[in-house]
PQR file with spaces between the fields and no chain letter, atoms N, CA, C, O and H, PARSE charges and radii, in Angstrom:
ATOM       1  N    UNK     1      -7.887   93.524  -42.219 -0.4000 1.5000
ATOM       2  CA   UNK     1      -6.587   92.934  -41.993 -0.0000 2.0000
ATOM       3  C    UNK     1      -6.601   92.043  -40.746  0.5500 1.7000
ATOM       4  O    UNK     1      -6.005   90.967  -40.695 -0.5500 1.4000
ATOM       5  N    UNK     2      -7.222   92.491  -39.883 -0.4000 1.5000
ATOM       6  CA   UNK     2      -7.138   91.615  -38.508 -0.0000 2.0000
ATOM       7  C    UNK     2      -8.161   89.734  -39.020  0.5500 1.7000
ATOM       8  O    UNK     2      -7.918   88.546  -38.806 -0.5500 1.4000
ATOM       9  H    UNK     2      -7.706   93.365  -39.924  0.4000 1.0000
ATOM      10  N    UNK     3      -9.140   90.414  -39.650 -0.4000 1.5000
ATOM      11  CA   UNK     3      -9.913   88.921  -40.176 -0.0000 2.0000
ATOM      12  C    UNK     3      -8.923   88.013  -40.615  0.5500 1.7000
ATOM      13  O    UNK     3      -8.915   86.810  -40.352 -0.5500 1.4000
ATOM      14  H    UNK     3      -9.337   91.379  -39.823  0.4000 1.0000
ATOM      15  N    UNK     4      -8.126   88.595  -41.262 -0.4000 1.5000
ATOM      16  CA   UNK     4      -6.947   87.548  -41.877 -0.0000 2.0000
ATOM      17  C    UNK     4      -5.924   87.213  -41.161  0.5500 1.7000
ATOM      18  O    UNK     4      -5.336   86.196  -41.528 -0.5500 1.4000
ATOM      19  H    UNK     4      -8.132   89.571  -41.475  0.4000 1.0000
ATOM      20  N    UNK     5      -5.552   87.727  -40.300 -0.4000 1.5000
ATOM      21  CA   UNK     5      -4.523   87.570  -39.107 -0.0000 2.0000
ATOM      22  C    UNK     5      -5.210   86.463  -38.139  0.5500 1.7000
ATOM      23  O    UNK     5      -4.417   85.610  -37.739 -0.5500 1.4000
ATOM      24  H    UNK     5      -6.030   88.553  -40.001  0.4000 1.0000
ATOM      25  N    UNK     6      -6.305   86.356  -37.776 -0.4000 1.5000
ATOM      26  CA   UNK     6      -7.317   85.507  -37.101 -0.0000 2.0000
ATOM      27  C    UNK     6      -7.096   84.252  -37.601  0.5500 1.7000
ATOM      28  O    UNK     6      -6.813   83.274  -36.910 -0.5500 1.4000
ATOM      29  H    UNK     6      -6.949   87.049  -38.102  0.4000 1.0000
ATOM      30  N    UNK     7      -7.228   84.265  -38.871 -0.4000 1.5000
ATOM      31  CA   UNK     7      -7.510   82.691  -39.808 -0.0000 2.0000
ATOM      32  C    UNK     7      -6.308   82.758  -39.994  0.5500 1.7000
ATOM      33  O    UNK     7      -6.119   81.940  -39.094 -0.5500 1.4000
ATOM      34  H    UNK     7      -7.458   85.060  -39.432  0.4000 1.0000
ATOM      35  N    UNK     8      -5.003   83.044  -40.435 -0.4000 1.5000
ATOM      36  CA   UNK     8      -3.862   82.855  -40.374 -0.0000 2.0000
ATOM      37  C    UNK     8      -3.192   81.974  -38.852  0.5500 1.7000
ATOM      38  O    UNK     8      -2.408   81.026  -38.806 -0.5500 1.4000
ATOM      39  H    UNK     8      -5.157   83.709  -41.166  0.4000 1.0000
ATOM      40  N    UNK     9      -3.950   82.830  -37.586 -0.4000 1.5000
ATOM      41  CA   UNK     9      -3.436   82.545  -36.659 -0.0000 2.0000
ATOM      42  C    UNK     9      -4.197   80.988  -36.405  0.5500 1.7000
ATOM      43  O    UNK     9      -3.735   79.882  -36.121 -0.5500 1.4000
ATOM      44  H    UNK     9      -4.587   83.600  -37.623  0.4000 1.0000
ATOM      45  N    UNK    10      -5.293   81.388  -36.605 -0.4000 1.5000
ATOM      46  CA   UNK    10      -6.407   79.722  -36.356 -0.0000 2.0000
ATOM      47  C    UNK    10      -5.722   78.147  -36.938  0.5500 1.7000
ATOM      48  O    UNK    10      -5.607   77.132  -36.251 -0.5500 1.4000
ATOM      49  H    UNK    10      -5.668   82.286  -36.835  0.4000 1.0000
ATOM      50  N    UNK    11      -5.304   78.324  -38.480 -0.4000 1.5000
ATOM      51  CA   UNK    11      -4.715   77.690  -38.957 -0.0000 2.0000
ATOM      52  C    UNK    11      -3.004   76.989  -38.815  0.5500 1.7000
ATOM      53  O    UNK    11      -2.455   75.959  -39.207 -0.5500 1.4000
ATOM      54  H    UNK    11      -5.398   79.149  -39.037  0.4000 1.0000
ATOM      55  N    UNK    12      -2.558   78.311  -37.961 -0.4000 1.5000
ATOM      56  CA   UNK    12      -1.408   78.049  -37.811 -0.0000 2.0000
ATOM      57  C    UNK    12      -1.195   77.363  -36.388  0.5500 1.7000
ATOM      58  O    UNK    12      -0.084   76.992  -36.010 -0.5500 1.4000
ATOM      59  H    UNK    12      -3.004   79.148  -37.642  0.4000 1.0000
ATOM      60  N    UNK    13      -2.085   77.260  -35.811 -0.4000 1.5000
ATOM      61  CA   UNK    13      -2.397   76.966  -34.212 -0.0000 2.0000
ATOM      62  C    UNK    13      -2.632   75.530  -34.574  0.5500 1.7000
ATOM      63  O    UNK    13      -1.830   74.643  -34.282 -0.5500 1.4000
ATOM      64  H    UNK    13      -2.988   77.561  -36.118  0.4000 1.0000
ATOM      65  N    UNK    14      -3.974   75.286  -35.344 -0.4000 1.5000
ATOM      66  CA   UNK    14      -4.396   73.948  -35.200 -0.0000 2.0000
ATOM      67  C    UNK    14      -3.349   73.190  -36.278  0.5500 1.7000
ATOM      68  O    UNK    14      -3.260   71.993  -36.007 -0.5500 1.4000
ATOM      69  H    UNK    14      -4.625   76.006  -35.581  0.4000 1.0000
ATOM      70  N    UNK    15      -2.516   73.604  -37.461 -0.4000 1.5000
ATOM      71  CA   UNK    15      -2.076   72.494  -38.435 -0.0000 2.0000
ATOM      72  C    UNK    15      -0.435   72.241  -37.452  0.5500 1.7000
ATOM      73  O    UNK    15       0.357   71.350  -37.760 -0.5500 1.4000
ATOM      74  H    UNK    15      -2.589   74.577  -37.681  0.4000 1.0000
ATOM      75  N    UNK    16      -0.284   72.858  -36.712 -0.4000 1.5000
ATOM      76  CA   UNK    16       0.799   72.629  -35.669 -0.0000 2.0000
ATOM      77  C    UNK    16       0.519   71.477  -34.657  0.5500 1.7000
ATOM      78  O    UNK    16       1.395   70.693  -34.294 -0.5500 1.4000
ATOM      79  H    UNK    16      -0.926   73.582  -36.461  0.4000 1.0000
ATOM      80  N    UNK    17      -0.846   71.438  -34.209 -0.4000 1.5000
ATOM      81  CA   UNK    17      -1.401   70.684  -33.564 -0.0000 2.0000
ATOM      82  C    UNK    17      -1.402   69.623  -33.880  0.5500 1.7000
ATOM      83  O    UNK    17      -1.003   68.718  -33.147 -0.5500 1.4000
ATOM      84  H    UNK    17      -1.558   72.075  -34.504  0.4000 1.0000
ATOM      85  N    UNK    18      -1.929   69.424  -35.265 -0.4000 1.5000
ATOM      86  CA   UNK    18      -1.889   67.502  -35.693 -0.0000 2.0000
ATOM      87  C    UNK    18      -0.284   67.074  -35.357  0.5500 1.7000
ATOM      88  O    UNK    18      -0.166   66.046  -34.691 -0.5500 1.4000
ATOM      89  H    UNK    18      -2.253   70.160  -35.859  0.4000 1.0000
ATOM      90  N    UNK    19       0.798   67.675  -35.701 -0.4000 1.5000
ATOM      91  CA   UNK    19       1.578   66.987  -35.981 -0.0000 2.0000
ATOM      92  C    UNK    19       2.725   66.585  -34.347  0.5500 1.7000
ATOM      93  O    UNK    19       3.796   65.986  -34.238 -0.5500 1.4000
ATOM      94  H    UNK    19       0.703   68.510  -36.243  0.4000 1.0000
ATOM      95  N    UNK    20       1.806   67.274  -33.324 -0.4000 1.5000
ATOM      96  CA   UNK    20       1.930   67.028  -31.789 -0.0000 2.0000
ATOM      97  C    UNK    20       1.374   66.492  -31.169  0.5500 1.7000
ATOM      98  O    UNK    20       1.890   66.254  -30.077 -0.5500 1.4000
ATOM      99  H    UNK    20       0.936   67.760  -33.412  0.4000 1.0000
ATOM     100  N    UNK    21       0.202   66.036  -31.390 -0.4000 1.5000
ATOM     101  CA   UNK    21      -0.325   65.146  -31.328 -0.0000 2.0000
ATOM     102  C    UNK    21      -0.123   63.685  -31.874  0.5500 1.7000
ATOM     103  O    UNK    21      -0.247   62.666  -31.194 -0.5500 1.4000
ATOM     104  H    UNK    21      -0.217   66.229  -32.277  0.4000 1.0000
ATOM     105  N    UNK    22       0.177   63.733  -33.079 -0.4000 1.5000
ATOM     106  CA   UNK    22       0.814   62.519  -33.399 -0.0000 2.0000
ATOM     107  C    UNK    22       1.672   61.904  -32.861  0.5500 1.7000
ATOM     108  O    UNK    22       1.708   60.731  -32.487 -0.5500 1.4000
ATOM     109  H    UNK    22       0.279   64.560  -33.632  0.4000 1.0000
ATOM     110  N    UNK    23       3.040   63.428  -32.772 -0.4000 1.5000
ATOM     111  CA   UNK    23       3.897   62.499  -31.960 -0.0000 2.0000
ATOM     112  C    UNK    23       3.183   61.969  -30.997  0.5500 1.7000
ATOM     113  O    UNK    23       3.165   60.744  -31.123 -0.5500 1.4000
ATOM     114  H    UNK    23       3.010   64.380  -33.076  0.4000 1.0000
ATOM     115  N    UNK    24       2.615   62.322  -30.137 -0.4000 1.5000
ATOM     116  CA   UNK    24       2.178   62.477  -28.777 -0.0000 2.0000
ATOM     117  C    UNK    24       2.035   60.768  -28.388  0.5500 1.7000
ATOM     118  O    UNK    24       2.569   59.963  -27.625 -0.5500 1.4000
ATOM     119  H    UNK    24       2.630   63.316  -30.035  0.4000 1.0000
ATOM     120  N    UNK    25       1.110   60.786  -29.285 -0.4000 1.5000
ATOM     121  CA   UNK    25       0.652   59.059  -29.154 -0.0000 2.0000
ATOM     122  C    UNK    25       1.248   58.356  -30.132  0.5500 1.7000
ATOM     123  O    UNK    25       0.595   57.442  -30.635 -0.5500 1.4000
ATOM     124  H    UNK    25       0.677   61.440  -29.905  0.4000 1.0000
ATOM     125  N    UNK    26       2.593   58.622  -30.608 -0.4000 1.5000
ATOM     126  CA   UNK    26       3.406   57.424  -31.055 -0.0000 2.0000
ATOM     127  C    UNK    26       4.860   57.508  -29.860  0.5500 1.7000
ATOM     128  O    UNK    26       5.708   56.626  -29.997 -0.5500 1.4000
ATOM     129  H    UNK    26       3.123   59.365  -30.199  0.4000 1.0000
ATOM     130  N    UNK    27       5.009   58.248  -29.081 -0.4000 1.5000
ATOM     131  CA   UNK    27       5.937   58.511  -28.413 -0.0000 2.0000
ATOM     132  C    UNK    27       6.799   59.193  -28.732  0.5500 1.7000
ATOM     133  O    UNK    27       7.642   59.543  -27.905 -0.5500 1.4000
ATOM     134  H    UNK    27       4.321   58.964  -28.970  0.4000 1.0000
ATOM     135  N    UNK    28       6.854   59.641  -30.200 -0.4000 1.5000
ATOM     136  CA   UNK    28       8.171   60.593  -30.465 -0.0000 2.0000
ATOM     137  C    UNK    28       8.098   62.208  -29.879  0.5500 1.7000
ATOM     138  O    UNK    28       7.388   62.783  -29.055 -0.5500 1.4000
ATOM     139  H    UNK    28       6.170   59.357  -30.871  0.4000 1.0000
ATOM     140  N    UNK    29       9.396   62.670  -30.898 -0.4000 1.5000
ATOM     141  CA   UNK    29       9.738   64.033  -30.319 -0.0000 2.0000
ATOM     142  C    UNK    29       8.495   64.425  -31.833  0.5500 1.7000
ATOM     143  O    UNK    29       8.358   63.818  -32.895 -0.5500 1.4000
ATOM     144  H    UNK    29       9.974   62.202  -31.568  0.4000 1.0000
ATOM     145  N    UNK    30       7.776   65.678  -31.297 -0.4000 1.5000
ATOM     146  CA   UNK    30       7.377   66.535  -32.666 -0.0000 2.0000
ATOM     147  C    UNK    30       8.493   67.075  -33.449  0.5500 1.7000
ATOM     148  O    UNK    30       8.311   66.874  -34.650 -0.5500 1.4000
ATOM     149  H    UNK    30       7.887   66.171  -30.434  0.4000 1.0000
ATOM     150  N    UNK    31       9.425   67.600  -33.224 -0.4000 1.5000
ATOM     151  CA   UNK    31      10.287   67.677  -34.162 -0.0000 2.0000
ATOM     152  C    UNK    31      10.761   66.391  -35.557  0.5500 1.7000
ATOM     153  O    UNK    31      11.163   66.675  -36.685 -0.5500 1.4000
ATOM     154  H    UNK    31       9.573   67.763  -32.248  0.4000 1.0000
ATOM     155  N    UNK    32      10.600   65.402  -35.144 -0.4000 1.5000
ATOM     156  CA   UNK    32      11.069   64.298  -35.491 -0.0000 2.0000
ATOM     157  C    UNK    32       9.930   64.175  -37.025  0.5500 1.7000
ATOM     158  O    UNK    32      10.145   63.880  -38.200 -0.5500 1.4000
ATOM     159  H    UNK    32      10.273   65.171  -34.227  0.4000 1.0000
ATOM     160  N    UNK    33       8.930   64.495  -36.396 -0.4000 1.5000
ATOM     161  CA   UNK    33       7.779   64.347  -36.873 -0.0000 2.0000
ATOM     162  C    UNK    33       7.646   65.045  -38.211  0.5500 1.7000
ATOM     163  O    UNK    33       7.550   64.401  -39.256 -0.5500 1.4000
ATOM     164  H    UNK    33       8.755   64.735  -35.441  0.4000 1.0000
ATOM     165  N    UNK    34       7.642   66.641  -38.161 -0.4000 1.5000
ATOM     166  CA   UNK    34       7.651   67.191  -38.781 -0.0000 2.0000
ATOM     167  C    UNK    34       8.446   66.802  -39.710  0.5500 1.7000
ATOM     168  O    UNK    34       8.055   66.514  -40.841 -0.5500 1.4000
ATOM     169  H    UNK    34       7.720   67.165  -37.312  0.4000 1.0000
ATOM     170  N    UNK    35      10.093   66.736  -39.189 -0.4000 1.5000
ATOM     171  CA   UNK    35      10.870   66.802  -40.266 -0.0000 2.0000
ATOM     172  C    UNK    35      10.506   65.157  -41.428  0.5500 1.7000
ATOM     173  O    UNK    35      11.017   65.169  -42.548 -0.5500 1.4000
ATOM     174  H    UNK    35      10.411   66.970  -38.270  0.4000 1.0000
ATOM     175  N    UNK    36       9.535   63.751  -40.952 -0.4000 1.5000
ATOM     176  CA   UNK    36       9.347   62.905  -41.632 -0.0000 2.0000
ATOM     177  C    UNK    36       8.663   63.554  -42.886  0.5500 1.7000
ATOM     178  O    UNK    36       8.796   63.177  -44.051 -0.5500 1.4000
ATOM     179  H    UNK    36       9.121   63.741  -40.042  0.4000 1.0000
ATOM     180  N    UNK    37       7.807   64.740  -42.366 -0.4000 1.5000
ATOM     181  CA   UNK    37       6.683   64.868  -43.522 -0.0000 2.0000
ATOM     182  C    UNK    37       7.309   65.692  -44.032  0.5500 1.7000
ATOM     183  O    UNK    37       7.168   65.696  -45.255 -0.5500 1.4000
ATOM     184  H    UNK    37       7.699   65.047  -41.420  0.4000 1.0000
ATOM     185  N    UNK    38       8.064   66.536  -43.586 -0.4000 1.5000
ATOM     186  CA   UNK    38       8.948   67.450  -44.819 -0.0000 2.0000
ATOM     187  C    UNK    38       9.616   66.496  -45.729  0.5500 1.7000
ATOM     188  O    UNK    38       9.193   66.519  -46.885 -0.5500 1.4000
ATOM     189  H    UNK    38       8.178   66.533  -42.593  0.4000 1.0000
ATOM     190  N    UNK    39      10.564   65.663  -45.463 -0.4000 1.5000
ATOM     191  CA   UNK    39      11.381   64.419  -46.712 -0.0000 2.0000
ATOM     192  C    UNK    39      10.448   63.755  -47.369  0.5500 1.7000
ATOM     193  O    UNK    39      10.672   63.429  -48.534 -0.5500 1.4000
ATOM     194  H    UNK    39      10.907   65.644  -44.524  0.4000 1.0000
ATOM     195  N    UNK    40       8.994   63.368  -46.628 -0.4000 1.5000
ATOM     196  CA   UNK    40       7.795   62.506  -47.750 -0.0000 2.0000
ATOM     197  C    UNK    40       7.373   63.517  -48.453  0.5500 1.7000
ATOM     198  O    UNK    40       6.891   63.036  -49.478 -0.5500 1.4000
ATOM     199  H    UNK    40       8.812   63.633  -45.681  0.4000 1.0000
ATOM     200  N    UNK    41       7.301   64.472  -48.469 -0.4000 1.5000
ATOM     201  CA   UNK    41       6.487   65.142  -49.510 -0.0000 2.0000
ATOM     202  C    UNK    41       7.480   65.569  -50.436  0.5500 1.7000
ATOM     203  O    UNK    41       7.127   65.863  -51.578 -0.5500 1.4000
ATOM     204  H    UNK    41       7.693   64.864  -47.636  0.4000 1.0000
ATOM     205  N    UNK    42       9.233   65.677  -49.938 -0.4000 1.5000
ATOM     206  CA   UNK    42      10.054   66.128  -51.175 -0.0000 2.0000
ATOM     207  C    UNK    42      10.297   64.866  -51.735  0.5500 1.7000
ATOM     208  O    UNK    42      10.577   64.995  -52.927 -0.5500 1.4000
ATOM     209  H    UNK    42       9.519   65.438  -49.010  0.4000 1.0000
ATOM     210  N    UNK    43      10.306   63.640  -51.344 -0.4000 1.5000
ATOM     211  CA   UNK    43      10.372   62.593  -52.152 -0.0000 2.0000
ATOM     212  C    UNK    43       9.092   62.032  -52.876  0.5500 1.7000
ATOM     213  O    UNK    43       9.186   61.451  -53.957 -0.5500 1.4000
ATOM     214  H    UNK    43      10.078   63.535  -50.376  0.4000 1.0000
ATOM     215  N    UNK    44       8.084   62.199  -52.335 -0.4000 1.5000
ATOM     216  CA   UNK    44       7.250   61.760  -53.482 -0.0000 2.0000
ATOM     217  C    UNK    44       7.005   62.858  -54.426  0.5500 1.7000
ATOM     218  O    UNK    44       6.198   62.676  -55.338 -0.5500 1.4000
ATOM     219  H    UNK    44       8.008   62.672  -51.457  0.4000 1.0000
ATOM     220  N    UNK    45       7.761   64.237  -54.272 -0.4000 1.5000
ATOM     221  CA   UNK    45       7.602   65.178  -55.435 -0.0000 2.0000
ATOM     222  C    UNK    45       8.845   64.595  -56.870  0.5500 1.7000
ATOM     223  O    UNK    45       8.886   64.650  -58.099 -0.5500 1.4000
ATOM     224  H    UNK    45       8.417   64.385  -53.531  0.4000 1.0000
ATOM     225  N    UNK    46       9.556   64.151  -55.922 -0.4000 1.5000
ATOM     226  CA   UNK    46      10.759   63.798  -56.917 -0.0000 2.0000
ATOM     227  C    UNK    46      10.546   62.467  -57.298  0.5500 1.7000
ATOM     228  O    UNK    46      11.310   62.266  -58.242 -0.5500 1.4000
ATOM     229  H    UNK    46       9.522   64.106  -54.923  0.4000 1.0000
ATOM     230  N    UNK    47       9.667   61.080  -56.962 -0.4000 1.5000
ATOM     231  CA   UNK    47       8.927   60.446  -57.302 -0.0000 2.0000
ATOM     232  C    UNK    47       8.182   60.845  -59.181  0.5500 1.7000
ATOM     233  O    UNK    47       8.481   60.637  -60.356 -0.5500 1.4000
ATOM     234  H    UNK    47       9.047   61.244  -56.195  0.4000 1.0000
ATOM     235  N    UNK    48       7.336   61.365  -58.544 -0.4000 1.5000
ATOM     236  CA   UNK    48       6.986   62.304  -59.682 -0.0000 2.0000
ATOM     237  C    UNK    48       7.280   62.701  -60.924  0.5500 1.7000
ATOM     238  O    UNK    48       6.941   62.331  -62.048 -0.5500 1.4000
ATOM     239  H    UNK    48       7.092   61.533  -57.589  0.4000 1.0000
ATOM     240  N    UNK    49       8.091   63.664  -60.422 -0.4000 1.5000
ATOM     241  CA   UNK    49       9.199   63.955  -61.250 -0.0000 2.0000
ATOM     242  C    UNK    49      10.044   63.138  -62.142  0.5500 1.7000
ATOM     243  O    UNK    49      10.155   63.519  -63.307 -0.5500 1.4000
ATOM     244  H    UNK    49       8.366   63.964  -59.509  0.4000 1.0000
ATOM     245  N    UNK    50      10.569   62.219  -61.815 -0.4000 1.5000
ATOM     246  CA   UNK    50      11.049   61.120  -62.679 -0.0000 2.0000
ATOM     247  C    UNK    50       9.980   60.109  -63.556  0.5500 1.7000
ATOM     248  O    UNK    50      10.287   59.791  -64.705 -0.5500 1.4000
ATOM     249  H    UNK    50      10.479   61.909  -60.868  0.4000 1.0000
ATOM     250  N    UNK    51       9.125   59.785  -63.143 -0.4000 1.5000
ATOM     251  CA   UNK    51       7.803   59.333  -63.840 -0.0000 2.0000
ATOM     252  C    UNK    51       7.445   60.247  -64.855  0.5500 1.7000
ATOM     253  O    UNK    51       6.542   59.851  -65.591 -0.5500 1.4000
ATOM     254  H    UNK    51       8.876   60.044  -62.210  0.4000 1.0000
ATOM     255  N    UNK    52       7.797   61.086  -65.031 -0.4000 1.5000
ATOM     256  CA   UNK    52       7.406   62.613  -65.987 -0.0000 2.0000
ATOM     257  C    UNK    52       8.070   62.257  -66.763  0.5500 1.7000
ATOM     258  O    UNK    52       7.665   61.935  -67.880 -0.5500 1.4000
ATOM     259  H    UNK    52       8.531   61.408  -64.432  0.4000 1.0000
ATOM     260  N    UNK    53       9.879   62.190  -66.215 -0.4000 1.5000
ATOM     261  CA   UNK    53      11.238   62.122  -67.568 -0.0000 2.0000
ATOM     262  C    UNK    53      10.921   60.955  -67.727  0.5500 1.7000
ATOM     263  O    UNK    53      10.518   61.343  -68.824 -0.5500 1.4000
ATOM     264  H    UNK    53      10.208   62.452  -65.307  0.4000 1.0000
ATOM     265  N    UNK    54      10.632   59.589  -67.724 -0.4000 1.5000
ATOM     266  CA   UNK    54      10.419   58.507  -68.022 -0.0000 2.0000
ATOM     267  C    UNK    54       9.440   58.496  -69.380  0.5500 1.7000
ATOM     268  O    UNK    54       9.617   57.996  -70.491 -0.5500 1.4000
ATOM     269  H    UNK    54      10.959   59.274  -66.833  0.4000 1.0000
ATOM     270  N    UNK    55       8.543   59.119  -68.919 -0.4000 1.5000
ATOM     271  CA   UNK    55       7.341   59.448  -70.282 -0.0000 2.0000
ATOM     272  C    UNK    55       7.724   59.990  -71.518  0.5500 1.7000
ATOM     273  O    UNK    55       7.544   59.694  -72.699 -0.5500 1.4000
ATOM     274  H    UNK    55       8.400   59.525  -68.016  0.4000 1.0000
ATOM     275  N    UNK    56       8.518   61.194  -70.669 -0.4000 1.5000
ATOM     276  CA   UNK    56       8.890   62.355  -71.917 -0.0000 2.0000
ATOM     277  C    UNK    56       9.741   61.590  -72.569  0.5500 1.7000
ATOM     278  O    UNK    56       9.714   61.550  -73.799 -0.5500 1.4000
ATOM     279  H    UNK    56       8.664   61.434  -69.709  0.4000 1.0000
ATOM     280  N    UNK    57      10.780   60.745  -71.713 -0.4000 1.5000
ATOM     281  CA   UNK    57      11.707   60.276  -73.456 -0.0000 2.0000
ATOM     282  C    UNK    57      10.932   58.797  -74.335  0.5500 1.7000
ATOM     283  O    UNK    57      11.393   58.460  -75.426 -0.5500 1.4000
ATOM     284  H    UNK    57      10.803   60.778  -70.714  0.4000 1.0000
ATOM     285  N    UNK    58       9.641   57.957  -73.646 -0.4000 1.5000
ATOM     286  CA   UNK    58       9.411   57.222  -73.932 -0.0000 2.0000
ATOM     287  C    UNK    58       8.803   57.861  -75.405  0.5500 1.7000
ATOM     288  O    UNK    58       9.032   57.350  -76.501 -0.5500 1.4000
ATOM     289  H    UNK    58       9.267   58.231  -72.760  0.4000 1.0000
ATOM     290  N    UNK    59       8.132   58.858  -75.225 -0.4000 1.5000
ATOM     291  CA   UNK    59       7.179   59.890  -76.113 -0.0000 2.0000
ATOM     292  C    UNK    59       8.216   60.302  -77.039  0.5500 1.7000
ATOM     293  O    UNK    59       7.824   60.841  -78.074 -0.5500 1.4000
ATOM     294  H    UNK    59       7.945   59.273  -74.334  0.4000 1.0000
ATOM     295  N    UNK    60       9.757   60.119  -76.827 -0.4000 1.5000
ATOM     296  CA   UNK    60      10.847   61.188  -77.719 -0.0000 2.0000
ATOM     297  C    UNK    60      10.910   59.771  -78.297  0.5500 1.7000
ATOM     298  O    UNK    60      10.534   59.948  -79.455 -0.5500 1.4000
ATOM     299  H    UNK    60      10.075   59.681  -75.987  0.4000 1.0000
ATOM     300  N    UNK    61      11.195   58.339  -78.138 -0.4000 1.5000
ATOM     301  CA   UNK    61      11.683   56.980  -78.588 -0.0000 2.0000
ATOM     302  C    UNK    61      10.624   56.842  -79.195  0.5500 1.7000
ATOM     303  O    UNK    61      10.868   56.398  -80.317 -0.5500 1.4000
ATOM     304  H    UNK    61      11.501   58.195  -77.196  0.4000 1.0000
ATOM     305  N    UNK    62       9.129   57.058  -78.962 -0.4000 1.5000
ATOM     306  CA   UNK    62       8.447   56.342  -79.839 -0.0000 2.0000
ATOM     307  C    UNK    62       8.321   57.038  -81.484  0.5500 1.7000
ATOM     308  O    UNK    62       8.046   56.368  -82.480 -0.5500 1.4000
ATOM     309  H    UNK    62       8.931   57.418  -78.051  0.4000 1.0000
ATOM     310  N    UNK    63       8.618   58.674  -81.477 -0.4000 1.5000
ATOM     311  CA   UNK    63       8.609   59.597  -82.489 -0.0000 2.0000
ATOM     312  C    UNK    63       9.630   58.961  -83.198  0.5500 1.7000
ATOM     313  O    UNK    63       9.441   58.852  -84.410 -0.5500 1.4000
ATOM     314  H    UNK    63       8.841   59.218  -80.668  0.4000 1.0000
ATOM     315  N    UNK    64      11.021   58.363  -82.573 -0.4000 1.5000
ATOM     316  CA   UNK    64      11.945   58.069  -83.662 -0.0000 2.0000
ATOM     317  C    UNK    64      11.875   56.860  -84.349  0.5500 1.7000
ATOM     318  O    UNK    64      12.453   56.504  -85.377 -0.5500 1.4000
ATOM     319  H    UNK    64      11.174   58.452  -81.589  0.4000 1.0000
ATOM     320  N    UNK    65      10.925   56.168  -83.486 -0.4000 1.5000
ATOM     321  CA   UNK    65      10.628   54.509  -84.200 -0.0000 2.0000
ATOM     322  C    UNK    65       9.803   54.748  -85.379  0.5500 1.7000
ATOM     323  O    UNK    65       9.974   54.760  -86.598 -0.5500 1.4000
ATOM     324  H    UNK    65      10.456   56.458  -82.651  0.4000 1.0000
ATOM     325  N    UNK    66       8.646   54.974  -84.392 -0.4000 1.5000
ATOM     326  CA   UNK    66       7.542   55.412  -85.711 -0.0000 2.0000
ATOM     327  C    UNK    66       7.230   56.782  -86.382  0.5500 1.7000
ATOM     328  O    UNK    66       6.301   57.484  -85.984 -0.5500 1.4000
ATOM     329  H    UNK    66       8.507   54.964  -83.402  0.4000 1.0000
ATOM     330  N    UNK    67       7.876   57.064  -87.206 -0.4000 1.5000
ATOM     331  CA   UNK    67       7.768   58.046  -88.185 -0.0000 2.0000
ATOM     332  C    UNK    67       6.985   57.551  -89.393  0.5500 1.7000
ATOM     333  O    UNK    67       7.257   56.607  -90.135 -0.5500 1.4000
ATOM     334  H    UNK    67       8.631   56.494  -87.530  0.4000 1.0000
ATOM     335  N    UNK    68       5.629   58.655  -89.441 -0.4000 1.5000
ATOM     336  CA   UNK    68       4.841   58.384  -90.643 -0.0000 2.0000
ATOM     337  C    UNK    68       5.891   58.804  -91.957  0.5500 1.7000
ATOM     338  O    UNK    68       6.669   59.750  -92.079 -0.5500 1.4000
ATOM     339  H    UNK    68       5.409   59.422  -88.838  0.4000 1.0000
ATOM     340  N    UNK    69       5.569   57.737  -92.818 -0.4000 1.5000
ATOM     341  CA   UNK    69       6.138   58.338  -94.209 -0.0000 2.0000
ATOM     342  C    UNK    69       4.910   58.395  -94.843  0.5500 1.7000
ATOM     343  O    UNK    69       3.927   57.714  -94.548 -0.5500 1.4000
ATOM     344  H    UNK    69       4.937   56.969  -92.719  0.4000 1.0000
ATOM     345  N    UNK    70       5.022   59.567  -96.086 -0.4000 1.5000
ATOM     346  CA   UNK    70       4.254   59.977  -96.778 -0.0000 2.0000
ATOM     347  C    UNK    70       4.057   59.100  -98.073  0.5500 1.7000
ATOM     348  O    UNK    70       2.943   58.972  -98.582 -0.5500 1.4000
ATOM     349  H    UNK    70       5.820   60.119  -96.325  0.4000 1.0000
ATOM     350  N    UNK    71       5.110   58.542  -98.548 -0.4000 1.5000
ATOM     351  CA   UNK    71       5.524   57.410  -99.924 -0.0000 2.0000
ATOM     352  C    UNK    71       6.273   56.996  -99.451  0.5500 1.7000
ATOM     353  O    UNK    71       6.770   57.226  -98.348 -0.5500 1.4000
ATOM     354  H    UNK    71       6.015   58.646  -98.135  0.4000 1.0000
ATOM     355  N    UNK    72       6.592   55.991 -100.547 -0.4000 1.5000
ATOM     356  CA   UNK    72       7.258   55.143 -100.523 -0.0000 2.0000
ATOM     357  C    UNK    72       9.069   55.145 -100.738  0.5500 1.7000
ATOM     358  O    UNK    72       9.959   54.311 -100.572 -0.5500 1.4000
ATOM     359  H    UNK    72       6.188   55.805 -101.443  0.4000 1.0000
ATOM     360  N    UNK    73       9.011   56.298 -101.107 -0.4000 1.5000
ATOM     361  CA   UNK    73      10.361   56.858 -101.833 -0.0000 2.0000
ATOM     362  C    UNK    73      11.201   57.820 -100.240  0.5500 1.7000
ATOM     363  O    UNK    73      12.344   58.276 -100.191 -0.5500 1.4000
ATOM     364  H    UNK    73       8.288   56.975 -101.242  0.4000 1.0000
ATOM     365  N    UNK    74      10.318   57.845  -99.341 -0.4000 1.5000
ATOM     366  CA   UNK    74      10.974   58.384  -98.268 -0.0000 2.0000
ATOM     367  C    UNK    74      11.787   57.703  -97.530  0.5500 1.7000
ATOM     368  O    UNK    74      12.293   58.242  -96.546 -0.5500 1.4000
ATOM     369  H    UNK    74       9.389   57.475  -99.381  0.4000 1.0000
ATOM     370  N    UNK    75      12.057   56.452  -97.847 -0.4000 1.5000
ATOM     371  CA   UNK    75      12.989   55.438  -97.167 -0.0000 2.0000
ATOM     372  C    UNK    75      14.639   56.061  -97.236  0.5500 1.7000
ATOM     373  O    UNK    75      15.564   55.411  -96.749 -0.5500 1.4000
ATOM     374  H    UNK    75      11.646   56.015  -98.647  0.4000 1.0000
């Protein structure tokens, strides 16, 4: 249990670090910081996301255009 508390703690030390550093040498607050990459990553999830529903109904429009018929009598 402590091995994992170690690398928990290691990780949580240094991925705190990049984003204080950044500020650091752009001049901002780290807070500021953080909260940019929290909204980019929920917007390019929702990015995403809409590119998905875009497909899915293109995939639902193309089923209703083109429908195989079997004969000729299915008109």
């Amino acid at each position: 249990m402590k091995l994992i508390y170690n690398i928990r703690h290691y990780f949580e030390k240094h991925g705190f670090d990049v984003s204080s550093r950044f500020a650091d040498r752009l001049g901002m607050k780290t807070k500021n910081v953080r909260l940019f990459f929290i909204y980019v990553s929920f917007a390019t999830f929702g990015v995403w996301f809409a590119v998905y529903l875009t497909l899915a109904f293109w995939l639902k429009l193309k089923d209703l255009i083109y429908t195989k018929r079997t004969s000729v009598f299915d008109l």
